[in-house]
C-alpha positions in Angstrom: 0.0 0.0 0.0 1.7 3.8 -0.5 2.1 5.5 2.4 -0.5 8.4 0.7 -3.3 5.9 0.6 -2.5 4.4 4.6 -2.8 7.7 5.6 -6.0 8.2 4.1 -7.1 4.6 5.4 -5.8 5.6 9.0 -7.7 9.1 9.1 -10.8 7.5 8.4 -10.8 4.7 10.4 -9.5 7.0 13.4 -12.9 9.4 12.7 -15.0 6.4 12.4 -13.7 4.8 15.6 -14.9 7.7 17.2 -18.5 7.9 15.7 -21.2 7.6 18.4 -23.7 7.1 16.1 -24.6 5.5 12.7 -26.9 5.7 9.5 -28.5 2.5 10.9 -29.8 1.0 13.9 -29.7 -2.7 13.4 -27.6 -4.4 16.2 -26.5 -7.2 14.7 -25.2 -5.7 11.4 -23.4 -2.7 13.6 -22.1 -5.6 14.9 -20.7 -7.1 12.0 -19.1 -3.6 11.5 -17.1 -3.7 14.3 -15.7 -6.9 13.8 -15.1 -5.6 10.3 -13.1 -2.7 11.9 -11.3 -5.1 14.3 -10.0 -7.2 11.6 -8.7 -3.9 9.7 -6.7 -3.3 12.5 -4.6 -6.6 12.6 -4.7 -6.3 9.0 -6.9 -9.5 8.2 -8.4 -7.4 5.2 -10.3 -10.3 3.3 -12.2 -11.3 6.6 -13.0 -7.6 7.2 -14.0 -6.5 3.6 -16.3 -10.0 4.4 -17.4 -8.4 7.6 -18.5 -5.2 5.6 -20.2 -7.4 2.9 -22.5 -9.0 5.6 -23.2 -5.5 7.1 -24.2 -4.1 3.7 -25.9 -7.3 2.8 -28.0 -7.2 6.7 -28.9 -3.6 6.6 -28.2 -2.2 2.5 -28.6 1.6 3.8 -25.5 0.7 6.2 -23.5 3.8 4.6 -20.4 3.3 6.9 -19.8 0.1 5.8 -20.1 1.4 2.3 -16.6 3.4 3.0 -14.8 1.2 4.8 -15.5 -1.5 2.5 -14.5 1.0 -0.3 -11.2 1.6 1.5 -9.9 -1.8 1.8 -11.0 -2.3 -1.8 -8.7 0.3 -2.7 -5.5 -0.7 -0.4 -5.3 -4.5 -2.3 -6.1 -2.6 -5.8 -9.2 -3.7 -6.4 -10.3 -0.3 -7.8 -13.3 -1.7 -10.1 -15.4 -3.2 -7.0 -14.1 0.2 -4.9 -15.7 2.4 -7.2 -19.1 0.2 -7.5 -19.0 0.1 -3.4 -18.9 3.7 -3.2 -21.7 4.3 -6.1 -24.1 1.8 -4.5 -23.1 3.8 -0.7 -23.8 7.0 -2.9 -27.6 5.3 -4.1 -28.6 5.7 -0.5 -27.8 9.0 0.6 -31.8 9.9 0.8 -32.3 8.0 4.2 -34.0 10.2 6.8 -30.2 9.3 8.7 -27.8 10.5 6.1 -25.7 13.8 7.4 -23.4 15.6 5.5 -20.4 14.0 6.7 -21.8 10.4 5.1 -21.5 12.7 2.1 -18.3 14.1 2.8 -16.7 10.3 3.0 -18.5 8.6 0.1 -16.5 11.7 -1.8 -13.5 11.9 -0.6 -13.3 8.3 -0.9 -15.2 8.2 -4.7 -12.4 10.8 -5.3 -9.6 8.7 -4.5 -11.1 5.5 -6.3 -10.8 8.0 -9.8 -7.4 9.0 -8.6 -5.8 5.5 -8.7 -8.1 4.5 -11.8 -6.1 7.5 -13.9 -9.4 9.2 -14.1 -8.2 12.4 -13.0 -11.4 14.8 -15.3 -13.5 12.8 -12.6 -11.6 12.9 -9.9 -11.2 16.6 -9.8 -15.0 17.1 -10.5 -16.0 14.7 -7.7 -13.7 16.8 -5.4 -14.8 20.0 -7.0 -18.2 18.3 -5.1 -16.5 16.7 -2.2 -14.7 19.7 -0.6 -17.4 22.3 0.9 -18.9 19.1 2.5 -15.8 18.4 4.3 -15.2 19.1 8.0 -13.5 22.2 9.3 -10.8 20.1 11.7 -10.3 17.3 8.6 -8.8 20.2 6.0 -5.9 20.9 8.7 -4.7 17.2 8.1 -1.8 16.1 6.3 -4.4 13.6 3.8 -6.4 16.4 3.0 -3.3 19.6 2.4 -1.6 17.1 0.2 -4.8 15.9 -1.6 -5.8 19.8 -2.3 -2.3 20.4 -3.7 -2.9 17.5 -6.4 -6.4 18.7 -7.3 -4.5 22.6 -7.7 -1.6 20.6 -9.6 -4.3 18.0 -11.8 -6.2 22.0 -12.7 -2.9 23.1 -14.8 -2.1 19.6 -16.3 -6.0 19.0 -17.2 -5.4 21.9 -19.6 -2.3 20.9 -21.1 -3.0 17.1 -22.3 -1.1 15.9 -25.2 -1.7 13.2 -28.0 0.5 10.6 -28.2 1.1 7.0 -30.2 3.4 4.4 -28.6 4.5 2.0 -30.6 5.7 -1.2 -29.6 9.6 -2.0 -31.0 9.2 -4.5 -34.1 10.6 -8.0 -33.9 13.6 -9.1 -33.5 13.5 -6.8 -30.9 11.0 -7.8 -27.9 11.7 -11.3 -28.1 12.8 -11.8 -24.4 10.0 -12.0 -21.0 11.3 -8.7 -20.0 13.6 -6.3 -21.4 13.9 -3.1 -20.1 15.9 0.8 -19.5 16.9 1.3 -23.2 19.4 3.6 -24.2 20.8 4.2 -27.7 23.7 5.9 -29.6 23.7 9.6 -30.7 23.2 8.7 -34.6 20.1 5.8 -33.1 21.6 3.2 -35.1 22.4 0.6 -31.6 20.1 0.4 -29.0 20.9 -1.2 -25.5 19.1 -2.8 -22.8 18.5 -4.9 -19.5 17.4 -8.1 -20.4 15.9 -11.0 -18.5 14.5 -14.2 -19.1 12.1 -14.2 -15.9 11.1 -13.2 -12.2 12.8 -16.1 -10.8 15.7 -15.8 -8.7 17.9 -18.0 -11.1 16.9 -15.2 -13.8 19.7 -13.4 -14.2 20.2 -10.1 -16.0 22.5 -9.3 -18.7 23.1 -6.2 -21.0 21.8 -6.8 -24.9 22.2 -5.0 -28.1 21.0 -4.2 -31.9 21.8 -2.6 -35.0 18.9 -0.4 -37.2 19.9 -0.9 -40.7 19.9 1.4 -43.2 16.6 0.0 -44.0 15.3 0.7 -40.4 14.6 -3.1 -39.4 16.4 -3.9 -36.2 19.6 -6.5 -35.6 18.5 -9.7 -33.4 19.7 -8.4 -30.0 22.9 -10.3 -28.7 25.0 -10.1 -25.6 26.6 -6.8 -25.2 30.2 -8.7 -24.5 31.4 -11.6 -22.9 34.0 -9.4 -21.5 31.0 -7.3 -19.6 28.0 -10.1 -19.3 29.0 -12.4 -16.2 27.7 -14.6 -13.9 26.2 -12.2 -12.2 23.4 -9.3 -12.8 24.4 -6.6 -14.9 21.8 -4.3 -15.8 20.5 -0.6 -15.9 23.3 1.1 -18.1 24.0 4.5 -19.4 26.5 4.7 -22.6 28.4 7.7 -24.5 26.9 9.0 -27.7 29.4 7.4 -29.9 29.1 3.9 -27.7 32.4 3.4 -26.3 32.3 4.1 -23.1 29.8 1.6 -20.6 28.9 2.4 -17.1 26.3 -0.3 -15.8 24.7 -1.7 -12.5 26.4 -5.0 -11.1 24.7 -6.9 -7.7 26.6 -8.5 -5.4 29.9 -9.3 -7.4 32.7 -10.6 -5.7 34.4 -6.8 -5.8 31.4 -5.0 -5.0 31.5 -1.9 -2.6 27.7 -2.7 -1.4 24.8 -4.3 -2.7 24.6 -3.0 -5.9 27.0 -0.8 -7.6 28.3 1.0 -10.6 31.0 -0.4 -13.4 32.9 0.8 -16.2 33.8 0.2 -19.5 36.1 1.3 -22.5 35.6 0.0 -25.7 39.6 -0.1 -27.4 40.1 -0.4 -30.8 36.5 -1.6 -31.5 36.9 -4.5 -28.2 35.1 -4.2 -24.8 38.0 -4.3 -22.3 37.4 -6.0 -18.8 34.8 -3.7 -16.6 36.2 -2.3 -13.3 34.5 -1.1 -10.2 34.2 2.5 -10.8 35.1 2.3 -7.0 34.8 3.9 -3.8 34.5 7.8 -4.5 31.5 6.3 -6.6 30.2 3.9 -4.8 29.0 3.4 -1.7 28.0 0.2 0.9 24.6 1.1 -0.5 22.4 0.8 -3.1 23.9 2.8 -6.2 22.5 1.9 -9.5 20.7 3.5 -12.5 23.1 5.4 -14.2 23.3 7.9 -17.0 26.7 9.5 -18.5 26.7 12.6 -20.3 27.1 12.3 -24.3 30.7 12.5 -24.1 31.3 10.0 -20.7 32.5 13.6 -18.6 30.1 14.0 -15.5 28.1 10.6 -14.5 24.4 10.9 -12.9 22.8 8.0 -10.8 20.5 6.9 -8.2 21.8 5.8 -4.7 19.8 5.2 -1.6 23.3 5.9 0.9 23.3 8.3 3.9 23.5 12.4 3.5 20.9 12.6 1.0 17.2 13.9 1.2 14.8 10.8 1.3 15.2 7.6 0.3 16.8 7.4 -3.1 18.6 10.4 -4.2 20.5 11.5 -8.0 23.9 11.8 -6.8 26.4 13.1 -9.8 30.6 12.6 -10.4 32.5 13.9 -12.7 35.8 12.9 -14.5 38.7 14.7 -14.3 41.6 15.0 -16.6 43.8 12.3 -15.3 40.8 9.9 -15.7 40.0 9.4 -11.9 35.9 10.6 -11.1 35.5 12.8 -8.4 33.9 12.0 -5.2 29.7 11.4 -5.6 27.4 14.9 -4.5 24.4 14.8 -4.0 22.3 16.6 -6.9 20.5 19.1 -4.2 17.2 20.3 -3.0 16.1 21.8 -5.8 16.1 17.9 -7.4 16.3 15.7 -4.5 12.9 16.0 -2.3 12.4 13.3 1.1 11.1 10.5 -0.9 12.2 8.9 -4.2 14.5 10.5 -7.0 15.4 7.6 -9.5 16.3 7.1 -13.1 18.7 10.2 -14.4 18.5 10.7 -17.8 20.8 13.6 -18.6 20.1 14.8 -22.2 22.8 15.2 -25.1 23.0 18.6 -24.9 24.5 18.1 -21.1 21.6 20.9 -20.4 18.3 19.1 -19.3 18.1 16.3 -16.6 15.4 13.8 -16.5 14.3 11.4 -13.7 11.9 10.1 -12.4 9.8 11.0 -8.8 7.4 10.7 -6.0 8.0 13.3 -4.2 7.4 16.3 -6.7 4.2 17.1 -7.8 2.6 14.0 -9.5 -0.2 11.8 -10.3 -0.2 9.4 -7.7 2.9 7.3 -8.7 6.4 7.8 -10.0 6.7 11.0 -12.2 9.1 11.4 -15.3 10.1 15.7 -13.9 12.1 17.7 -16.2 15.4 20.0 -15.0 16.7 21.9 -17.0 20.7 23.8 -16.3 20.4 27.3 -16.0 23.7 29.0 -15.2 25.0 26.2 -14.1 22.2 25.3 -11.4 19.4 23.0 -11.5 16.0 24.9 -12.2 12.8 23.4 -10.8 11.3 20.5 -12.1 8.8 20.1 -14.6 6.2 17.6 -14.4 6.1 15.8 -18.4 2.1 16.1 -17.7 -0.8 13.6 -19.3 -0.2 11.1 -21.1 3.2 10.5 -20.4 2.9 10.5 -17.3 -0.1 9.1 -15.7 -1.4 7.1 -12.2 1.0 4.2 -12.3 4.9 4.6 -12.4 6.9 5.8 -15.0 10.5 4.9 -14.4 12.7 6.2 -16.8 12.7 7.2 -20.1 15.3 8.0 -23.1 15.0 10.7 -25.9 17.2 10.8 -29.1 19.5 12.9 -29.8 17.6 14.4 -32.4 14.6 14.9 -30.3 12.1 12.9 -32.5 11.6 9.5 -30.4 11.2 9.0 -26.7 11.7 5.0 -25.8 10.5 3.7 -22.5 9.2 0.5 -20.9 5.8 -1.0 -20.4 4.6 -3.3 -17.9 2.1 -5.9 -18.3 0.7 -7.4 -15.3 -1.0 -10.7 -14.2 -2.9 -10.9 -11.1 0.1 -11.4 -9.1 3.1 -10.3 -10.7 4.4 -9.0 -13.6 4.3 -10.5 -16.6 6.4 -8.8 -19.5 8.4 -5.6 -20.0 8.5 -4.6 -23.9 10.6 -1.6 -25.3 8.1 1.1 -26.4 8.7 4.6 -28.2 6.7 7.6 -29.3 7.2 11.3 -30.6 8.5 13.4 -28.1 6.3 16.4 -28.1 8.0 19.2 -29.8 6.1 21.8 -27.2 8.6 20.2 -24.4 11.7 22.4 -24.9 15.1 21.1 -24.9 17.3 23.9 -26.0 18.7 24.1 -29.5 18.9 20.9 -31.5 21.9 18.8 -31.9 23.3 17.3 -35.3 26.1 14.4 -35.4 28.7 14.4 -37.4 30.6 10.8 -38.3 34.2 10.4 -39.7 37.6 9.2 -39.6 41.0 10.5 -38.1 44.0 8.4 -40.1 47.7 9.0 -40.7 48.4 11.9 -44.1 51.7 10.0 -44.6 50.6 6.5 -44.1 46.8 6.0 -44.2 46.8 4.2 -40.8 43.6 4.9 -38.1 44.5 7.4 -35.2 43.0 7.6 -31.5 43.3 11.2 -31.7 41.1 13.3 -29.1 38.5 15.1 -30.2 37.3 18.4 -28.5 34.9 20.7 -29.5 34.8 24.1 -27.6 32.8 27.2 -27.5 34.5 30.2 -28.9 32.6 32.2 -26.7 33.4 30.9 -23.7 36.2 28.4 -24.3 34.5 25.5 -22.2 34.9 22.0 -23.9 31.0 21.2 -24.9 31.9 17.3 -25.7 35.1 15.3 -26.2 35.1 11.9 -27.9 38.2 9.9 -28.7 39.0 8.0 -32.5 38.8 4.4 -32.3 42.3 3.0 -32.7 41.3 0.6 -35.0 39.2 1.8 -37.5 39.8 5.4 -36.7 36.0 6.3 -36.4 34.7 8.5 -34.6 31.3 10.5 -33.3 30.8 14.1 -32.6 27.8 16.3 -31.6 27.3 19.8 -32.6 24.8 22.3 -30.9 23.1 23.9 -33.5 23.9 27.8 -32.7 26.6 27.2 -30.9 29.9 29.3 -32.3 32.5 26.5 -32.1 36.0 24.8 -33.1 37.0 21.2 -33.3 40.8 20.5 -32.2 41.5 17.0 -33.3 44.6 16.2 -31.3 47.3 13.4 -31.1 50.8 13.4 -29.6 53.0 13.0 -32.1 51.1 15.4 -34.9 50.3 18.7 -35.7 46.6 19.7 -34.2 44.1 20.0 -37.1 41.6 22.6 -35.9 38.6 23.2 -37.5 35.9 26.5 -37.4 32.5 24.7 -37.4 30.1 27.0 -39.0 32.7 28.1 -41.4 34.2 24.9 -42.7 30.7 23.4 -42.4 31.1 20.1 -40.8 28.0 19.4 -38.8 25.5 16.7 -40.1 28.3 15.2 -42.5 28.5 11.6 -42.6 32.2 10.9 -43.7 34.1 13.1 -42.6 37.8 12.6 -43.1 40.4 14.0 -41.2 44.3 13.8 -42.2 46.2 14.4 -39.3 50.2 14.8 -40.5 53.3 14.0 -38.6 55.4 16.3 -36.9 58.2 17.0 -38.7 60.6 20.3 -40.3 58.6 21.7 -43.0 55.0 21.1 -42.3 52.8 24.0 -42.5 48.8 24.5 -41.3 46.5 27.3 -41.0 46.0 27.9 -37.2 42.3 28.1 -37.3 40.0 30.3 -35.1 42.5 33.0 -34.1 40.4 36.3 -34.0 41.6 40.2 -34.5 39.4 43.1 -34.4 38.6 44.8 -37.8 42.3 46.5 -38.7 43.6 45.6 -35.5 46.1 43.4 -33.8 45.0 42.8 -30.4 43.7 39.2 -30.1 40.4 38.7 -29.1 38.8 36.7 -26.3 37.6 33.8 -28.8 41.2 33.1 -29.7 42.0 31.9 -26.4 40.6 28.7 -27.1 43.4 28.1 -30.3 46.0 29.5 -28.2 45.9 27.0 -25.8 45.8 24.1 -28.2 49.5 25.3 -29.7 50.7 26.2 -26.0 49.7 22.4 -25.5 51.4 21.4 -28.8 54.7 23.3 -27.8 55.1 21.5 -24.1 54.5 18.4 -25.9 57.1 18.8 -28.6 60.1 20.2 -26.7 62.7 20.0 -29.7 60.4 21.7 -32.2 60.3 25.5 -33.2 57.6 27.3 -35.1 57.5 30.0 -37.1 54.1 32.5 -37.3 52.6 33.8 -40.2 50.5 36.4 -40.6 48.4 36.9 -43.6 45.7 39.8 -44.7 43.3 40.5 -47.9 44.0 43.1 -50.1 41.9 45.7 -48.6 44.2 48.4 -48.0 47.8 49.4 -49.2 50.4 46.3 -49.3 52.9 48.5 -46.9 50.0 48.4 -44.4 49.0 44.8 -44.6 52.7 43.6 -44.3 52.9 45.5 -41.0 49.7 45.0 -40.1 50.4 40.6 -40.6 53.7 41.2 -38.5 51.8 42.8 -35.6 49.4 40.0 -35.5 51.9 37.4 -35.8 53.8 39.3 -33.2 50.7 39.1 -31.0 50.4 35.0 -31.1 54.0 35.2 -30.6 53.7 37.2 -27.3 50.8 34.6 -25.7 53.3 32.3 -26.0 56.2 34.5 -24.2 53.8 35.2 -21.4 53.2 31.1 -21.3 57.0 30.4 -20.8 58.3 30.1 -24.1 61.4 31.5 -25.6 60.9 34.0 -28.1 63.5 31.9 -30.1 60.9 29.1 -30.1 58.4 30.8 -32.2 59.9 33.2 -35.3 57.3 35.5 -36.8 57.0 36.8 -39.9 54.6 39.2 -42.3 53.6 38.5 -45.9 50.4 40.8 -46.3 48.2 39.9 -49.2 51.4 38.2 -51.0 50.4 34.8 -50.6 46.1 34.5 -50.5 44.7 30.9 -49.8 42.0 31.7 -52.5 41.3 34.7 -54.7 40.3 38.2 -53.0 37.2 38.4 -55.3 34.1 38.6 -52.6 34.0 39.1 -48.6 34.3 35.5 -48.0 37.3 34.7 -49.7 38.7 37.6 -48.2 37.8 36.3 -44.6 39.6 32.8 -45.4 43.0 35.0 -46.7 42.6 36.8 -42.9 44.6 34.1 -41.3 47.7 33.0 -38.9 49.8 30.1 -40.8 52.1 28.2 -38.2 55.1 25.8 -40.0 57.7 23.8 -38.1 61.1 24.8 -38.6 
C-alpha cells in the first residue's frame, strides 16, 4: 500500500472509531461492523471487507460500511469493485439518517477511487463536489493539504493534455519476457538494454544490443560482451553518444562496494575491455545503480539510496577529471532531491536538461518522469512531463534521441500477481517540451596523411565564446571512427589532437562540418617543413590585439609546444587586399607578433616561435568577394 493511501485509510478509520452514532440501527449488522473494523486493525483485510459485505448485505442503507468496504478495496487494488461500493453507498444518501459528513466520506473516498483509476477529469469534479462538505478540523490534516495540492496541480495539467502513439519495438527486438531501461547511440543506429528471461531468482540479467539498418529493421539483440556479461546481474546502463564508453549496475559481485554498484567500461580499438568497479568515491555500501553519463562520458548521474541525502533514493552526480579518476559522488541538491524517491537520471545530449523520475514532486499518484533543466549552471525546478506520459501508475525512466524525435521507455504488463512482460516502447517526443537548440552528429575518420593508418586522436569541441569543452570523444584505434555532436547555434571549433602530430583545428560553422557523414580528417606527422592554417585566431577589424575567442586556439599550440620540446615554429600572418600592401605587411607582423607574445607570457622562448609578415602576398584563395577575403585573414604556423 503507498504510504498516501495508509494515511487516508488511517484518518478514516480513526474518525469512524470515534463515531457515536450511525446511518442505521440494526444491532447485529453494527455488529458485524465492528468486527469488520477489528480485523482492519490486525490487517486481516479479506475477513473484514467479508465483515462489511454481511453488514451491507444485513442492513443495505449501512452507509459506513459502504466506506470502509471501499477503502480496503482500494488498499489491495481492487479499484473496479471500490468504485461500485462507493456508487451503490452513494444510491442511498436519501435515508431520513444520512448527514453531511456520510456525504463528505462517500466523496472523498469516490475521489480517490478516480485517482488511482487514472481518471483524473473525474476525480477533480468529484472533489470539485466533495470539498465544501468536508469538516472544518479534517482540512488541517496532512491527507487532505496534500490531496488539495494535487487537485490545484491535476487543474494546470487538465489543460495541457497531449496526444501521443506508442509504438511497440518490431521483432527481432522484444523477443525476451522482460527487457527493459533502453538507451541508444547519438546517430540511433544501436540500441541497449536490460534483459531478462524471468522473475525467478535464477533469472539473471545481462546487458543486450542491436543494430537499425539502413533500412530501419532492427539486428537480433545479442550479448553486449562476454568481457562485460558475467555470472552475475548486470543491468541498468548509461553509454556515451558514440558507444564506447559503458557504465552499468552489477549486484553482489565478488568486488562489490555494497549491494549493488556501478561499473565501467572502455571499448579499445572496437573490443570491450574487462569492466572495473568504478570504485569507492562512486560507490558506496549502498544501493547505487541506474546510471546515466553525459554524451561525451565527462560527468556521470545516478541513483543511490546511501546516507547524507534527502529521502530515500537520491541522484547523486561525479564527474571525470583529466587524469581519468571521477570525483567524489554529490548529491544533486534540493532543488532535485525531495524526502522521498528520486530515480532514473536521464541527462540529455545537450548536457543541459536532466530527466528522472519521482514521487516526491508534484505527480499523479505514482512515480513522475520531472524535467530539470541547467540554468547557469544550477538545477532549475522541475517540470512535471504532464498527461499522457505521465499518468497514475509509475513511470521509471525514459530515453530521448539525440535528435529529439523519439522518446523509448518500458511498459509493464501485469498478471494478477506479478508482472508478466516488459516490452521496449517509443513515441514522438512532443515538440512543445523544450530542450534547447537541437543537436546534429557528425561521423568520420581520423587516419595518418603519410601512411593512411587509423589514429585515436582526441576530439574536442569548444565554444568560442566561452572556451569550455562542450563534448570530447576519442578516435577508435582501429578503425579510426569516430562521433561528434554539434549544438546547432553554438559558435565553435574542433581540435583533433594526437601526440605525435600537428593539431588539425577546424571553425565549425565556417568549414561546415556538422550533419556530414564521412568526414575525413588527415592528421600529419610532426616534422621540419610542415605547415597549417592555425584556425580560429580572432583580430578586431584593422587591428592586432587578439580577441577573447582566440584563447581557445591559443591553448591548443601552448599544449602542442610543451608536448614537442625540440620543435620550433614559425608565425605567419596573412591579410586580404583591402588596404595598401605596406600596411598589410605591417599589419600581418603585428598579429603574428601578437600570437608570438601569448606564448612568451606562457614560458616560451621568443627563439621558439619566429614570426613573420607576408600581407596579401600569398592569398589561400582569390580576393574576389568578402568570403574569400575572410579565409585570406589568417595566422599560418610551420615547423622549422
Amino acid at each position: 500500500m503507498r504510504p498516501f493511501l495508509a494515511g487516508i485509510l488511517l484518518l478514516l478509520t480513526f474518525s469512524f472509531a470515534n463515531a457515536q452514532s450511525y446511518s442505521i440501527i440494526d444491532g447485529k449488522a453494527i455488529r458485524m461492523y465492528r468486527e469488520g473494523e477489528e480485523l482492519t486493525l490486525s490487517r486481516q483485510y479479506d475477513e473484514a471487507i467479508s465483515k462489511y459485505k454481511d453488514a451491507i448485505d444485513r442492513e443495505a442503507s449501512f452507509l459506513e460500511a459502504y466506506v470502509k468496504l471501499a477503502q480496503l478495496q482500494i488498499t489491495q487494488g481492487d479499484l473496479a469493485n471500490a468504485e461500485k461500493t462507493v456508487i451503490a453507498g452513494k444510491s442511498r444518501l436519501s435515508g431520513k439518517n444520512v448527514t453531511v459528513k456520510h456525504r463528505a466520506d462517500l466523496g472523498w473516498v469516490l475521489t480517490h477511487v478516480y485517482l488511482q483509476q487514472g481518471r483524473f477529469q473525474d476525480s477533480f469534479d468529484e472533489f470539485g463536489l466533495t470539498d465544501p462538505l468536508l469538516d472544518v478540523d479534517f482540512k488541517k490534516s496532512i491527507s487532505y493539504v496534500d490531496t488539495k495540492a494535487q487537485m490545484e496541480f491535476l487543474a494546470e495539467q487538465l489543460e495541457n493534455f497531449r496526444h501521443i502513439e506508442k509504438e511497440k519495438l518490431p521483432a527481432p527486438l522484444n523477443e525476451f519476457q522482460l527487457q527493459y531501461f533502453p538507451v541508444l547511440t547519438a546517430d540511433g543506429e544501436q540500441i541497449l538494454f536490460t534483459k531478462r528471461d524471468g522473475t525467478g531468482n535464477n533469472d539473471k540479467e545481462d546487458i543486450f544490443m542491436a543494430f537499425v539498418s539502413p533500412e530501419g529493421n532492427w539486428s537480433k539483440p545479442q550479448s553486449v560482451a562476454q568481457a562485460i556479461n558475467s555470472p552475475y546481474n548486470e543491468g541498468t546502463c548509461s553509454v556515451t553518444a558514440d558507444g564506447n564508453i559503458l557504465i552499468y549496475t552489477s549486484c553482489d559481485a565478488p568486488d562489490s562496494e555494497g549491494s549493488c554498484d556501478l561499473y565501467i567500461a572502455y571499448k579499445v580499438n572496437g573490443i570491450w575491455q574487462r569492466p572495473k568497479n568504478m570504485g569507492k568515491n562512486v560507490n558506496s555500501r549502498s544501493w547505487d545503480s541506474q546510471p546515466s553519463l553525459s554524451a561525451d562520458g565527462r560527468i556521470l548521474f545516478f541513483s543511490s539510496n546511501r546516507k547524507g541525502g534527502f529521502g530515500g533514493n537520491d541522484i547523486w552526480y561525479s564527474v571525470m577529471q583529466s587524469d581519468g579518476v571521477w570525483t567524489v559522488a554529490k548529491n544533486l541538491g534540493a532543488v532535485v532531491n525531495t524526502p522521498k524517491d528520486e530515480i532514473s537520471p536521464f541527462m540529455f545530449f545537450n548536457n543541459e536538461v536532466l530527466f528522472f523520475s519521482s514521487n516526491g514532486h508534484p505527480g499523479f499518484g505514482g512515480m513522475d518522469i520531472q524535467l530539470s533543466k541547467v540554468v547557469d549552471g544550477e538545477f532549475t525546478k522541475p517540470e512535471n512531463l504532464g498527461l499522457p506520459i505521465n499518468d497514475q501508475l509509475d513511470q521509471v525512466a525514459l530515453f530521448i534521441t539525440a535528435q529529439k524525435d523519439y522518446a523509448y521507455f518500458t511498459e509493464l504488463s501485469t498478471g494478477e500477481k506479478e508482472i508478466n512482460r516488459s516490452l521496449l516502447y517509443r513515441f514522438k517526443f512532443p515538440k512543445e517540451i523544450s530542450l534547447g537548440e537541437n543537436l546534429t552528429v557528425t561521423e568520420g575518420k581520423v587516419f595518418n596523411s603519410k601512411t593512411g593508418e587509423p589514429i585515436d586522436a582526441t576530439l574536442s569541441l569548444v565554444s568560442l565564446t566561452n572556451d569550455s569543452t562542450l563534448y570530447q570523444f576519442k578516435a577508435d584505434g582501429k578503425t579510426g571512427e569516430f562521433m561528434m555532436l554539434y549544438p546547432d547555434k553554438a559558435i565553435s571549433g574542433l581540435y583533433v589532437e594526437k601526440k605525435g602530430f600537428i593539431p588539425k583545428i577546424y571553425n565549425v560553422e565556417r568549414d561546415k562540418i556538422k550533419n556530414v557523414k564521412d568526414l575525413k580528417i588527415e592528421l600529419v606527422p610532426v616534422a621540419a617543413g610542415e605547415e597549417f592554417v592555425f584556425e580560429n585566431i580572432f583580430f578586431e577589424f584593422d587591428q592586432f590585439d587578439l580577441k577573447s575567442e582566440s584563447i581557445s586556439s591559443l591553448k591548443r599550440l601552448v599544449k602542442f609546444l610543451a608536448e614537442n620540446p625540440n620543435v620550433n615554429i614559425l608565425i605567419t600572418g596573412h591579410t586580404d587586399n583591402v588596404g595598401s600592401a605596406s600596411y598589410n605587411q605591417n599589419l600581418s607582423l603585428q598579429r603574428a607578433k601578437s600570437v608570438q607574445e601569448y606564448l612568451i607570457t606562457h614560458g616560451f622562448h621568443h627563439g621558439r616561435a619566429l614570426v613573420e609578415g607576408k600581407g596579401d602576398k600569398e592569398p589561400m584563395v582569390p580576393n574576389t568577394n568578402p568570403q574569400n577575403q575572410g579565409l585570406n585573414r589568417r595566422i599560418t604556423i610551420k615547423i622549422l
